[in-house]
C-alpha positions in Angstrom: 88.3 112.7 34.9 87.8 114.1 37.9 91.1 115.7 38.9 92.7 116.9 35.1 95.4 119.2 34.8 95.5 119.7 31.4 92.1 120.4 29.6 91.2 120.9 25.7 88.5 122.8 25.1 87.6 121.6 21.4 85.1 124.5 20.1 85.6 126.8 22.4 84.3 130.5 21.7 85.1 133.9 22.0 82.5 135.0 22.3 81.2 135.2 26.2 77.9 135.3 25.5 78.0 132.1 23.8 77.3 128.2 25.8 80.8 127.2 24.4 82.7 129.8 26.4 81.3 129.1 29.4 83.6 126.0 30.4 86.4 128.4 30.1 85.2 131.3 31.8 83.8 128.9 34.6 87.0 127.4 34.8 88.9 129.8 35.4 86.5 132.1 37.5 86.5 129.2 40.1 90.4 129.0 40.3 91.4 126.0 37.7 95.0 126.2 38.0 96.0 123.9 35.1 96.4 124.1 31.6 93.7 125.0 29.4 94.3 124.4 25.6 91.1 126.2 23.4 90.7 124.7 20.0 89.2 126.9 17.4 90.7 126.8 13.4 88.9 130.8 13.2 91.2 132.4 16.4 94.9 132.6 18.0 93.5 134.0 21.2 90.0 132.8 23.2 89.5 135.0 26.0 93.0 135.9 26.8 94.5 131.9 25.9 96.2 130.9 23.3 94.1 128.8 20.8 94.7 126.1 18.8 93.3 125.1 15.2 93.5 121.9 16.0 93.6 119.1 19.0 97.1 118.2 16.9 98.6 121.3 17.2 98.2 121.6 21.2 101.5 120.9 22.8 102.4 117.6 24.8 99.3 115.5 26.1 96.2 116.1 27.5 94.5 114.7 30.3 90.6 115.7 29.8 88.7 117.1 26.7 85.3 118.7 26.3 83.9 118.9 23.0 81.8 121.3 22.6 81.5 121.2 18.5 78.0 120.3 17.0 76.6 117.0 16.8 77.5 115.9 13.5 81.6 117.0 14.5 81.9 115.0 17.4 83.0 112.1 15.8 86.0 113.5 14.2 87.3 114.8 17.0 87.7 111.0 19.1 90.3 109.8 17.6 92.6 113.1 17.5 91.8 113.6 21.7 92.9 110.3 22.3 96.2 110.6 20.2 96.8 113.7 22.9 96.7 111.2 25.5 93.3 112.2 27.1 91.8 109.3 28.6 88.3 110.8 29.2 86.0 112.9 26.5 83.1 115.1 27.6 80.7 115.1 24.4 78.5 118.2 25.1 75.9 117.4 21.8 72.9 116.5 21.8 70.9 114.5 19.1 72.7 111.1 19.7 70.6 108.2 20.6 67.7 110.3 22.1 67.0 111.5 18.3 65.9 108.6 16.9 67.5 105.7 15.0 70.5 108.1 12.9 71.2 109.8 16.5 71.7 106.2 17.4 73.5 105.2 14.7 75.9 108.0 15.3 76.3 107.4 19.1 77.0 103.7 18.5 80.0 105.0 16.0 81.6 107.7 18.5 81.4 104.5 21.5 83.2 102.3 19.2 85.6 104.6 18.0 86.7 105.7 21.9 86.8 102.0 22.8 89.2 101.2 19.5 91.3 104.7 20.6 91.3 103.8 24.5 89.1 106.6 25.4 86.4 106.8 27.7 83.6 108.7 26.9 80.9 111.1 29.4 77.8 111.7 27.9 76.7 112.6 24.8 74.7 115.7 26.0 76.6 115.8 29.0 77.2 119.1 31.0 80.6 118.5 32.5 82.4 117.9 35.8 83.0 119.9 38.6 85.1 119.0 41.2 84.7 121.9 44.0 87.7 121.3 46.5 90.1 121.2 43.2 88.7 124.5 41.4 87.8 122.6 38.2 84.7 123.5 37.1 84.3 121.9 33.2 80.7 122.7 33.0 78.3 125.0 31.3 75.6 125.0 33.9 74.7 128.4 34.2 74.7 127.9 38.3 78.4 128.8 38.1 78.0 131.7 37.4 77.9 132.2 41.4 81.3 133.6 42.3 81.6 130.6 44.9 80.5 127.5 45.1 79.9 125.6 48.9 82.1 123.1 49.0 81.3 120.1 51.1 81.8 116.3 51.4 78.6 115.1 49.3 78.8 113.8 45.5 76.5 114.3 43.0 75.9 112.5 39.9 73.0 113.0 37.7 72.0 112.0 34.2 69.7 115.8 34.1 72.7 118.5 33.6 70.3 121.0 34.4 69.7 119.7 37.6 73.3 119.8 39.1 72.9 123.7 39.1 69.8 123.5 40.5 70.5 120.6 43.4 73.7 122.6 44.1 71.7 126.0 44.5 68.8 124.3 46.7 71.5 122.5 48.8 73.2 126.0 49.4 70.1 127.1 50.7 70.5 124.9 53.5 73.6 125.2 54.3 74.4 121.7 52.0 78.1 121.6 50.1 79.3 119.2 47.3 82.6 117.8 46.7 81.9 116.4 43.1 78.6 117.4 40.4 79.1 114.9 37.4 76.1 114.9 34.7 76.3 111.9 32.6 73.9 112.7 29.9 73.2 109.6 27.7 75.2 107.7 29.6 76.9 106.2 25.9 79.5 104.7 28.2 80.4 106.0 31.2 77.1 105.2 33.8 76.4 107.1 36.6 76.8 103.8 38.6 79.9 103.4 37.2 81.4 106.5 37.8 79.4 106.5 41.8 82.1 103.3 42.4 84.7 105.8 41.4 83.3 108.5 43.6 83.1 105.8 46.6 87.0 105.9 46.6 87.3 109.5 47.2 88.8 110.7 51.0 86.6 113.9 50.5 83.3 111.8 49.8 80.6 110.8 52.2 77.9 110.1 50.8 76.9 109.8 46.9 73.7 111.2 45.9 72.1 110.0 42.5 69.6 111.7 40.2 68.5 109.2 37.2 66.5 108.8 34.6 67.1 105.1 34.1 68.9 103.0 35.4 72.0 101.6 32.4 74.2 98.9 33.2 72.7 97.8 36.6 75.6 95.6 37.4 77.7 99.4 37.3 74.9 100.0 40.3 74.9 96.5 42.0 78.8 96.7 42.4 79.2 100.4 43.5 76.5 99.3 46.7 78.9 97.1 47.6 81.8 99.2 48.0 79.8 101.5 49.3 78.5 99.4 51.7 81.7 98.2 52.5 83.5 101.9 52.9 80.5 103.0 54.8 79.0 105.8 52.9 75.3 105.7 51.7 74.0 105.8 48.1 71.2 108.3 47.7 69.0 108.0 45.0 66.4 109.7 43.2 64.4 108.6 40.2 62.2 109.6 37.4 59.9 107.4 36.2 56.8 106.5 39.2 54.5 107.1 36.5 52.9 104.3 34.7 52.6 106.6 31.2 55.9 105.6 30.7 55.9 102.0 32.1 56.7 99.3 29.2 53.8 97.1 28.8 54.6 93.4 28.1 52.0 90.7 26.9 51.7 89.5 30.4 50.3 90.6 33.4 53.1 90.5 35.0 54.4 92.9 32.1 51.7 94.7 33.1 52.2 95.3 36.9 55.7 94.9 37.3 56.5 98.3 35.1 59.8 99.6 35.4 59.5 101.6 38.4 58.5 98.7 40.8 61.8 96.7 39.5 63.8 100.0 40.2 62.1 100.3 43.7 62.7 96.3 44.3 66.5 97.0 42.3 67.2 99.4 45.1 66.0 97.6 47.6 68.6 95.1 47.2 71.8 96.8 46.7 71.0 98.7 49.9 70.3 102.3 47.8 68.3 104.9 49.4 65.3 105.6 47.7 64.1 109.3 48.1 60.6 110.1 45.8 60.8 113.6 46.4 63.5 116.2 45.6 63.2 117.8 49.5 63.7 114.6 51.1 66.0 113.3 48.6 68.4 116.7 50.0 67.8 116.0 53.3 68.8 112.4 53.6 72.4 112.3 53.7 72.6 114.5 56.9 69.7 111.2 58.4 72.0 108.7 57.1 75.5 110.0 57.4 77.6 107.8 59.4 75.0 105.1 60.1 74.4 101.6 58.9 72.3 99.8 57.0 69.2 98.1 59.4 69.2 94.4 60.3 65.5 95.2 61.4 63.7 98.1 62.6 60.0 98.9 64.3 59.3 101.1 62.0 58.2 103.9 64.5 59.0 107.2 65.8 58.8 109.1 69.3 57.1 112.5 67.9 57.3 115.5 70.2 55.9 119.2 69.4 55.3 122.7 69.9 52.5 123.0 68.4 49.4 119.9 68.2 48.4 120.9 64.3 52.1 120.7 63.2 52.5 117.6 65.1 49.3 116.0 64.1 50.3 116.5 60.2 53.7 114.7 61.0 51.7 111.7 62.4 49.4 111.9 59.4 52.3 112.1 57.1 54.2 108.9 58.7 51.1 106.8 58.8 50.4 107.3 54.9 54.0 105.8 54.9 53.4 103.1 57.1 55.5 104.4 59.7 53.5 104.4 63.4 53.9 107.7 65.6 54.2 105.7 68.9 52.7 106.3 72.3 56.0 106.0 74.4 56.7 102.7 76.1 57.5 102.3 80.2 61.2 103.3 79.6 60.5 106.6 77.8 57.4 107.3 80.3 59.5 107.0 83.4 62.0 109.7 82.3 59.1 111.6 81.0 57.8 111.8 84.6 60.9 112.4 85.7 61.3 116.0 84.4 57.7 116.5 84.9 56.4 115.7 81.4 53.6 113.5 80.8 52.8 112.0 77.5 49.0 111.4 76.5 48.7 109.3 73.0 51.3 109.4 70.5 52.2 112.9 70.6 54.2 114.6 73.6 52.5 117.9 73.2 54.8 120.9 74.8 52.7 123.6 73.2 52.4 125.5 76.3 56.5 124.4 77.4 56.9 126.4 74.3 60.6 125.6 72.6 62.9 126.5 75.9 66.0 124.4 75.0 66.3 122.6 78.4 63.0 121.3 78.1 63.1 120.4 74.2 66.6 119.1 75.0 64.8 117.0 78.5 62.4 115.7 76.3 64.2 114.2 73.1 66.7 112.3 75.3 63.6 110.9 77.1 61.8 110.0 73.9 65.0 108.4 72.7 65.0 106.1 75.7 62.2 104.2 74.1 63.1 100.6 73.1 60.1 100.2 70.2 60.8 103.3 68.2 63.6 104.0 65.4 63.9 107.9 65.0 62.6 110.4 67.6 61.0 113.8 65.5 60.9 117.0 67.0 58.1 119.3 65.5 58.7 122.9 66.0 56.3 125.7 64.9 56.1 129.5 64.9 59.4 129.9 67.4 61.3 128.0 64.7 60.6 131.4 62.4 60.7 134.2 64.7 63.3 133.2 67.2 65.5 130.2 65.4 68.6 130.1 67.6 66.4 129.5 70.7 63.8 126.7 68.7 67.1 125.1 67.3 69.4 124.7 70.7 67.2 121.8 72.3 67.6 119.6 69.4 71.3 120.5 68.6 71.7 119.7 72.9 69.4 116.8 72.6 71.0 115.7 69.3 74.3 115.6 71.6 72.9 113.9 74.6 71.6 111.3 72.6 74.4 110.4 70.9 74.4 107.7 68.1 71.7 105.9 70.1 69.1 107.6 68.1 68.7 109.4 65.3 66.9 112.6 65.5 65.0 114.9 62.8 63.2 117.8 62.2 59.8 118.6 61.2 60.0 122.5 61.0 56.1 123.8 59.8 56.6 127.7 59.2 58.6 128.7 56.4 61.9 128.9 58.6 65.0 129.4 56.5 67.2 130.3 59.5 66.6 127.5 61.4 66.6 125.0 58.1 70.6 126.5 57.9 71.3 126.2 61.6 70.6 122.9 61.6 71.7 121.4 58.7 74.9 123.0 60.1 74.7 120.8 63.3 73.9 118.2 60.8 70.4 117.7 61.7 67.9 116.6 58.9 65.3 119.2 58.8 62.2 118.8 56.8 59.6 121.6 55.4 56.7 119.4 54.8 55.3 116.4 56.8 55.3 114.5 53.4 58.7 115.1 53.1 59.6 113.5 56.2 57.7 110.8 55.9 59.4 110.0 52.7 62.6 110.2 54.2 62.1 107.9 57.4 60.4 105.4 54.7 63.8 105.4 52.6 65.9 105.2 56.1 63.8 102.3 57.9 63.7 100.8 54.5 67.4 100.6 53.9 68.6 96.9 54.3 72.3 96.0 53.5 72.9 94.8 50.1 71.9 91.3 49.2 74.1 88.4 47.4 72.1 86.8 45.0 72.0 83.0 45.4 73.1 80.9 43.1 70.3 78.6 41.4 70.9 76.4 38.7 69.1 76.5 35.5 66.1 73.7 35.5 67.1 71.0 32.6 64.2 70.9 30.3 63.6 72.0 26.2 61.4 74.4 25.4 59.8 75.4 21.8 60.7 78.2 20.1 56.4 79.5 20.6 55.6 77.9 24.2 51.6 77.3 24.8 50.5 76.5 28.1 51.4 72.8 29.0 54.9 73.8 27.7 55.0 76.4 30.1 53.9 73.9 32.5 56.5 71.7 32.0 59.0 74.1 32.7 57.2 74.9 35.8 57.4 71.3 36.6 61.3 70.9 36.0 61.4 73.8 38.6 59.2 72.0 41.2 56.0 72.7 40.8 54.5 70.2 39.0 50.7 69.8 39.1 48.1 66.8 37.2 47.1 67.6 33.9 46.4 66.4 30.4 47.2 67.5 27.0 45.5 66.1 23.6 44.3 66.5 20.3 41.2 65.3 19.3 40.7 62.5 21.8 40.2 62.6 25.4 42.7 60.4 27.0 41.3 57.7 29.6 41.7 58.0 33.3 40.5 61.8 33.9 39.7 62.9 37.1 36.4 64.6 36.3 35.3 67.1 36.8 37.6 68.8 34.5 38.5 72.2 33.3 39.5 72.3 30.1 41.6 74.8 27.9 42.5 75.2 24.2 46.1 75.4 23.9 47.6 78.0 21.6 51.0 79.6 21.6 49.0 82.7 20.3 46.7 83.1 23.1 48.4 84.7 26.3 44.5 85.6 28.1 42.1 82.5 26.8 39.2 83.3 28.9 39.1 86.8 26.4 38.0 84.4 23.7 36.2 81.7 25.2 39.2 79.1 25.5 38.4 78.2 29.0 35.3 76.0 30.2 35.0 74.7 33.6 33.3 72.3 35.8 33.2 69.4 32.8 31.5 66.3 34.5 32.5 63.4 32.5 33.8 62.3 28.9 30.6 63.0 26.6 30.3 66.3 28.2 34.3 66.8 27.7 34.0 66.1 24.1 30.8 68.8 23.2 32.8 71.2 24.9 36.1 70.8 22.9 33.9 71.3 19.8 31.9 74.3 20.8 35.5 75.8 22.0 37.5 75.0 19.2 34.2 77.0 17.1 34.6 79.8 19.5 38.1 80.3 19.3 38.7 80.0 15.5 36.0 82.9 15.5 37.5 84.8 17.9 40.9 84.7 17.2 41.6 83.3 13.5 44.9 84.2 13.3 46.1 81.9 16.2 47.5 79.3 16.3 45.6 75.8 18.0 47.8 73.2 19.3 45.3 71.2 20.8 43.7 71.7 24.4 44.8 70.5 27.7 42.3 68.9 31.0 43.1 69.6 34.6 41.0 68.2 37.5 38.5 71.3 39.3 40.4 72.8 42.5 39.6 75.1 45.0 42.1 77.0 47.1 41.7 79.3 50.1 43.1 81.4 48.2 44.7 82.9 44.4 47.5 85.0 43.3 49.9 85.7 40.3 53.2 84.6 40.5 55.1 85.6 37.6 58.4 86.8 36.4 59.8 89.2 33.5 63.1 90.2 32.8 63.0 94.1 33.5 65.0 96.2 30.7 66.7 98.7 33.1 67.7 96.2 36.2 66.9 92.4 34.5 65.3 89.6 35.8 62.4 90.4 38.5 59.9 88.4 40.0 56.0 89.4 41.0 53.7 87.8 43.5 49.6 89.6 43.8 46.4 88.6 43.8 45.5 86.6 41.4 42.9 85.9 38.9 41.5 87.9 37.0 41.3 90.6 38.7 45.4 90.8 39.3 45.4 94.2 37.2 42.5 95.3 38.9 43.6 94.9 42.6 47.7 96.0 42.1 48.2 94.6 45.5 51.8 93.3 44.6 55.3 92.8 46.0 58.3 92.4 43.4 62.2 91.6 43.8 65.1 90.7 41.9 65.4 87.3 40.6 66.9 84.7 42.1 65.8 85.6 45.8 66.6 83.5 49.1 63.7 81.7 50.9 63.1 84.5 53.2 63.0 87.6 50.4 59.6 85.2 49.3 58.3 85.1 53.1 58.7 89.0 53.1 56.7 89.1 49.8 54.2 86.9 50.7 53.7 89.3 53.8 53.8 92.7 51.5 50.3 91.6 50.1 47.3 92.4 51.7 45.2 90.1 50.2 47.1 87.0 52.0 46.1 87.8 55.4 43.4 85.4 54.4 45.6 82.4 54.4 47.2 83.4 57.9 44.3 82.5 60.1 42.8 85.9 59.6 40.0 85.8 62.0 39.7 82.6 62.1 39.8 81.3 59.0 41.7 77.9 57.4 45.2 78.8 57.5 46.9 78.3 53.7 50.6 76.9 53.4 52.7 79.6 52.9 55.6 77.8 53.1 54.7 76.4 50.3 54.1 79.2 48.7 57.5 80.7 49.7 59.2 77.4 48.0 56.8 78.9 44.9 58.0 82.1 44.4 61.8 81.0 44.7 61.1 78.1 42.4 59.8 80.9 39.8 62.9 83.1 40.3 65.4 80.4 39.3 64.0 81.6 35.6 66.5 84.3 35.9 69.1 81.3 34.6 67.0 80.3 31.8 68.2 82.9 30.0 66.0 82.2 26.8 62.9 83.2 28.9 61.7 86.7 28.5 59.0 86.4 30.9 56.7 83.5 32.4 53.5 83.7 34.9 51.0 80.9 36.8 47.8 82.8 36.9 46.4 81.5 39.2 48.2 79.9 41.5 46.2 78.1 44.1 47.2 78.0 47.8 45.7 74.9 49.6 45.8 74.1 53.3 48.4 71.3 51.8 50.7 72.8 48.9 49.4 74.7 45.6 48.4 74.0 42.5 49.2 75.7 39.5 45.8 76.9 37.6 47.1 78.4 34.7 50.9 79.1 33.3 52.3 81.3 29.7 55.8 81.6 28.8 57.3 84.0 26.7 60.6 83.0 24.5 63.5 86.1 24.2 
């Protein structure tokens, strides 16, 4: 795929002004060198070649084709390319699986056909490859119509053909080069994780940036992290999809909250991908992360310093949105401060009047980067970084230097400076235009953890209905740990209740009771118990006659110091995920959650526990009764061993009570696959 030496071009045109000529014009305009084979029954001769009126007439094999025929010819042609001895087709149709259920249909024939032919297939509605430092450009993105193309060590795959031309043009405008620009398209077979664990491989590859859509085949993903990991270039992703329009709802809260985008944020999180949310940071990344390592822990914190206090003040603004502190520097940075006759006051070091000479910028940043509590040190440079950029950009390239790999250092430049943006991505310094920007990239760098192993956890031993209601739930819940007093029954109360009670109907139907009256708390004793199941059975069979009743279940009144929702759903781009938020219900209202992949270590759940603001209360905060989070920890990694159950689709205790002393589980719903 990526180096081919002989191409067919099945449905290539004559006619230049035509999408299907363009792979062979581009080809050779950008100095292919190999064989090109056009295949068209209606001409001898496409643009100067010899053609072919059929893949079966070409002579010898083939390594690569791109079809470039209409959707309902693809098919045809599968077979025929892999007889040439192609190993990879490039479908160029659209109206496969993103057409509805006949597009799908269609797609699912063409897959199995190239797996019974031994042919791997890219796309359908793929753009093409381009490999830069070979001269193959297979594409029809109109971006190559530039009579060169930079050439650099950075690969690009993306599922959006359109945007390889248009990452490729913004990256030029920075001075950025690619080695590789691979657009997947529907992703029928080969993934764009899948072909990024190819890409890992290659001398002449850094760093592989991603664009995506969704994420297919996660383990594709999970596997090319680790080689990356291991081979010491980054993954760089950006992805569609923060939006909760297009968030799958589920019957759950958990389904609810935990839409696709959190599980992709939490996916990426533990593979050890970078996670850019916006296209300028997600160019300027690689040149932050180039040659450095994942964190074992970081302060989250920067030294700032600036030339001008507005510019710098939006930088802090920017970072602090992000979480990320602008820090006052500490006793170390202070004393070589003072020693070039700079002194600091608050979390800028303002040289406004110092102005951007490059012995003092260059004084400064090796200072700053002297401090022991802060990750990143920022320069912000303002009108100097337009009007004169060789003078604004020296200091940093010489403090850049000075520094060393001690420290990373980027740039926050606030005029439009397109001068100095190329200068120093040259020096490869990142270089940001807007303080959001930045902040989004220092959140992706001080973010970025090595990837994590999953532990194994076995499946909990325990039989579960094909329609679970809650005290089936709860027994699964139990078989994982966390197993809490209750009763269930029919008609009659059994004897030795711990009043008071709360009692529940019990209906496989009925994910949200308290929606139709199902739930009745504070019962003092037996006679009491017994009115209440008949009023509730009344209100429920009014409310809901469709469902199902399987009888109720009692639990003893508790009070904890405090609630949340601890669920889990199996995610349907990266699989089995689990949830922890405030609970109750007001779980949808707050959104103050933390999710990861399922099964997580004992001290993934710590971190969770500490992601969600409403927990403070159960660490002492200001004086209150501490909660045990430990126990609470032990929770959330009971929960996650569900991802081994594989017949669970999704599962959620809501609420689960935190005690000073362990936690009790309030309420609990299963869903069956």
């Amino acid at each position: 795929m990526l180096e081919p030496r002989r191409i067919a071009l099945v449905g290539a045109s004559g006619d230049p002004a035509r999408l299907t000529a363009r792979a062979q014009i581009y080809l050779r305009r950008h100095g292919y060198q190999g064989e090109l084979f056009p295949v068209n029954p209606r001409a001898s001769e496409i643009l100067g070649e010899p053609a072919f009126a059929r893949v079966e007439d070409i002579p010898g094999e083939i390594d690569f084709a791109y079809i470039l025929l209409g959707t309902q010819q693809v098919e045809a042609q599968l077979a025929a390319v892999a007889a040439k001895g192609a190993k990879v087709a490039c479908i160029l149709a659209d109206g496969f699986a993103e057409a509805g259920p006949e597009g799908q249909a269609l797609q699912d024939r063409c897959v199995a056909a190239a797996k019974a032919a031994g042919l791997r297939l890219l796309g359908p509605n793929s753009m093409g490859i381009i490999n830069i430092p070979a001269r193959i450009a297979a594409s029809v993105n109109a971006a190559l119509e530039a009579e060169t193309l930079p050439a650099g060590r950075l690969a690009l795959v993306s599922q959006s053909g359109s945007m390889l031309g248009a990452i490729m043009g913004r990256g030029a405008a920075r001075g950025m080069g690619f080695s590789h620009l691979i657009a997947t398209g529907n992703e029928a077979d080969l993934t764009a994780g899948e072909i990024a664990a190819m890409l890992v491989d290659e001398p002449g590859v850094d760093a592989v940036m991603l664009f995506l859509e969704a994420i297919r085949e996660p383990q594709h993903y999970a596997h090319a992290a680790w080689k990356a990991h291991r081979a010491g270039k980054p993954i760089i992703a950006y992805k569609l999809g923060r939006s909760p329009y297009g968030a799958e709802l589920a019957t759950s809260h958990t389904g609810a909250l935990a839409g696709s985008d959190m599980a992709a944020e939490a996916f990426f999180r533990a593979h050890g991908i970078l996670r850019a949310t916006m296209l300028e940071s997600f160019l300027e990344l690689p040149a932050l992360v180039l040659g450095r390592k994942p964190h074992v822990s970081t302060h989250r914190a920067v030294s700032v310093m600036t030339t001008t206090g507005g510019g710098g003040a939006m930088a802090v603004d920017a970072l602090g949105v992000a979480g990320i502190e602008a820090r006052i520097p500490d006793a170390h940075a202070t004393a070589k401060l003072h020693a070039v006759d700079m002194h600091p006051h608050g979390r800028l070091l303002d040289m406004t009047l110092a102005g951007t000479k490059p012995d003092r910028v260059e004084a400064a940043i090796v200072a700053l980067a002297a401090a022991r509590d802060t990750d990143v040190v920022v320069p912000v440079i303002g009108s100097s970084a337009q009007f004169r950029p060789h003078d604004a950009v020296a200091g940093i390239v010489r403090g850049r230097d000075a520094v060393g790999d001690a420290k990373p250092v980027a740039a926050f430049l606030v005029p439009q400076a397109d001068a100095s943006l190329r200068l120093l991505a040259e020096a490869g310094i990142p270089a940001f235009r807007t303080p959001e920007s930045l902040a989004d990239a220092m959140r992706a760098f001080l973010d970025w953890r090595a990837p994590l192993p999953a532990p194994h956890m076995a499946a909990p031993e325990v039989t579960l209905p094909e329609r679970p209601d809650e005290a089936d739930a709860r027994e699964v819940f139990a078989a994982l740990g966390l197993r809490t007093d209750y009763a269930r029954f029919s008609d009659t109360p059994p004897e030795g209740l711990r009043y008071p009670v709360a009692l529940k109907i019990l209906s496989p139907d009925l994910a949200h009771k308290t929606e139709v009256g199902g739930v009745a708390l504070n019962i003092p004793d037996e006679a009491a118990l017994r009115s209440a199941m008949l009023n509730m059975r009344a209100r429920v069979e009014k409310a809901a006659p469709q469902a199902r009743i399987t009888g109720f279940l009692a639990q003893p009144m508790a009070k904890g110091l405090a609630e949340v929702i601890l669920g889990f759903r199996r995610d349907p781009e990266v699989g089995p995920v689990v949830l922890l938020g405030a609970g109750g219900v007001l779980a949808e209202l707050h959104r103050d959650v933390a999710l990861r992949l399922a099964p997580l270590h004992l001290d993934e759940a710590r971190g969770m526990i500490a992601e969600v603001r409403a927990l403070r209360v159960i660490e002492g905060w200001r004086g209150l009764p501490r909660g045990d989070v430990e126990a609470l920890a032990h929770a959330i990694a009971a929960v996650s061993r569900l991802a081994a159950m594989e017949g669970i689709a999704e599962a959620e205790i809501n609420p689960l009570m935190i005690h000073e002393s362990g936690v009790t589980v309030a309420d609990a719903w299963i869903v069956r696959r």
